[in-house]
N, C-alpha and C positions, 0 to 999 in steps of 0.2 A: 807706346801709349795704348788704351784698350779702347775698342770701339766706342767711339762720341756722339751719342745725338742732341741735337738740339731740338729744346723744346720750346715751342712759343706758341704764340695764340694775344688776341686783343684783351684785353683786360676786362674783370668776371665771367672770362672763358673758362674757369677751372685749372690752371695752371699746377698751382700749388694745391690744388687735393690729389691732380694728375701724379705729379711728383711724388707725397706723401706714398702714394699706392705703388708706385716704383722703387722706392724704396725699402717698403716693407717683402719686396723682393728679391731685395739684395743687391738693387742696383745703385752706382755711388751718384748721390745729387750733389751736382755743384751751382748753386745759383745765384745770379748777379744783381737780383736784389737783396739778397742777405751781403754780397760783398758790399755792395754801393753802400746801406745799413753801420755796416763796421767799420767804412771808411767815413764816415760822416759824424760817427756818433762823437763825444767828447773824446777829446787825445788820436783821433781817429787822422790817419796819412791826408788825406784831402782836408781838411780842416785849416791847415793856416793859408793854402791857395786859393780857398774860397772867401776868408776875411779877407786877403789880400784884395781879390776882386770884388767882395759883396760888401763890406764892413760887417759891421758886429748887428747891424738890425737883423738879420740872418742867422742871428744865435740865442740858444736855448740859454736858461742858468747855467747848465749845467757844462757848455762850450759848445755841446753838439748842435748838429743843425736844425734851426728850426722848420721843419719840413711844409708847415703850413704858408709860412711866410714866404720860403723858396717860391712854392705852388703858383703862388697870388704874382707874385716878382715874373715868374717865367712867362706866365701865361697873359702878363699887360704887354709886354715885349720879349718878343722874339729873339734879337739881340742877346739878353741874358741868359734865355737857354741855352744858345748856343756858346754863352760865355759859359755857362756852367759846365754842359757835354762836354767840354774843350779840355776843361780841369779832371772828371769823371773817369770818363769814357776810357782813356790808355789805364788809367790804373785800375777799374775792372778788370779790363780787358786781359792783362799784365797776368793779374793775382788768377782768374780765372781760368786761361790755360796753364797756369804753376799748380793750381788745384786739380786739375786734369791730366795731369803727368804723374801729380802723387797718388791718383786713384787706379794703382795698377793693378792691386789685389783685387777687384771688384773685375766681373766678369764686363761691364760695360759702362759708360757713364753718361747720366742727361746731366744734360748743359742746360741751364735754363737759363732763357735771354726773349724778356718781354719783347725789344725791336729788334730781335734778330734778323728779320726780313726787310728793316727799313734800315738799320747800319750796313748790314753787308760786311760788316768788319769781322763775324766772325765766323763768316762761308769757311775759311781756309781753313778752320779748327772743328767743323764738323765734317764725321760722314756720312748722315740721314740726318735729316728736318721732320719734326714731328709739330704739328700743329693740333691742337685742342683748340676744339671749331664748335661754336652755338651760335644763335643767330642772337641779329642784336638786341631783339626787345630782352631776351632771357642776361645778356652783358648788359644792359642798364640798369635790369631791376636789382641784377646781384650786386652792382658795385654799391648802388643806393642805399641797399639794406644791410651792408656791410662799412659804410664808409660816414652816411648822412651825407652824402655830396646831392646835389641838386640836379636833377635828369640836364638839366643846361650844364650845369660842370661835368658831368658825364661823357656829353657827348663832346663837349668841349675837346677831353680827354684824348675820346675816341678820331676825332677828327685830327689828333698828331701822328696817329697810328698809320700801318699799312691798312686798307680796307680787305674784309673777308675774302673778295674774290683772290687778290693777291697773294693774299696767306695761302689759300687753297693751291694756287697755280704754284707756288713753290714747295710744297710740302711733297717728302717721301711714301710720309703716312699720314692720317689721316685720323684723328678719335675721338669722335661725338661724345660730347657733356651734353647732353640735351633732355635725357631722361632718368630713369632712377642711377643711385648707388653702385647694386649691384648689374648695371646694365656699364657702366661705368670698369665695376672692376672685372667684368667679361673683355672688355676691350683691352684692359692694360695685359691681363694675361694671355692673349694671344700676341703683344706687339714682345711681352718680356720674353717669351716660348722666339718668336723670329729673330729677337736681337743676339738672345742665346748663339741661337744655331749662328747668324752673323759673323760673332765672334770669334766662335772655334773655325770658323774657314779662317778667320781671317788671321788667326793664331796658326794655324796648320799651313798656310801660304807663306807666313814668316816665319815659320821653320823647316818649308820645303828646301 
């Protein structure tokens, strides 16, 4: 399998522009809210275990889930998050490292996993932690202006999350979203330049 990093950070960290610029690299993204997405939508694998345990208030027209209503469910009790996670969580997890085994052609691959640092479940499938780190007024305003969630649902949010200091203390690397763009894509090309070279050791050790 070719060198794995995980990418995470709190949410309106920048993750998914992080990624996008990783990409246009030629690095292979696999990430586990576009799986969680697939698995939820109508005809989607999780879909008859979450009626099983939610009913049908929990569903769109269309079968798929309805994500608002999950939102509102999870967050009045605790209980059904962790009813949800329970259902979730292995079948990400599952598809996620199968998607990372198929990505051989690609010199390296980010794993993206918003709680990577608060599951733990998928240390054993990374070898560097990559965190995309701003402080939190700049993750409020961006989810806000991106979402129309309410700075109270925000932090809401943010208080299921690992806190900043934690993410930093675990993290291999390190890549401020904090200021422009192109300040932004200076940072993905020096980490894409070290994962490179990562790679061929790690390729050249497994054909030593």
């Amino acid at each position: 399998m070719s060198l794995v990093v995980g990418l995470t950070g709190g949410i309106g960290s920048g993750k998914t522009t992080v990624a996008d610029l990783f990409a246009e690299l030629g690095a292979a993204i696999v990430d586990t809210d576009v799986i969680a997405h697939e698995l939820t939508s109508a005809q989607g694998a999780a879909m008859p275990a979450i009626v099983r345990a939610f009913g049908t208030a929990v569903l769109q027209k269309d079968g798929g889930l309805d994500r608002a209503a999950m939102r509102r469910l999870c967050f009045s009790d605790p209980a059904m998050r962790k009813r949800l996670e329970a259902i979730l969580h292995p079948l990400i997890r599952g598809e996620s490292v199968a998607r990372c085994r198929r990505a051989g052609h690609a010199p390296y691959v980010l794993l993206v996993v918003p709680l990577l640092i608060e599951s733990g479940a998928y240390r054993e499938y990374v070898d560097r932690i990559l965190v995309v780190d701003c402080d939190e007024t700049q993750q409020i305003a961006r989810v806000m202006a991106r979402s129309g969630l309410s700075e109270d649902e925000v932090r809401g949010i943010m208080a299921t999350q690992a806190g900043r200091a934690e993410r930093l203390a675990a993290a291999d690397d390190v890549l401020a979203n904090t200021g422009a763009r192109d300040e932004l894509q200076t940072g993905v090309l020096a980490l894409h330049r070290r994962y490179l070279e990562l790679s061929r050791r790690a390729d050249v050790q497994g054909h030593a």
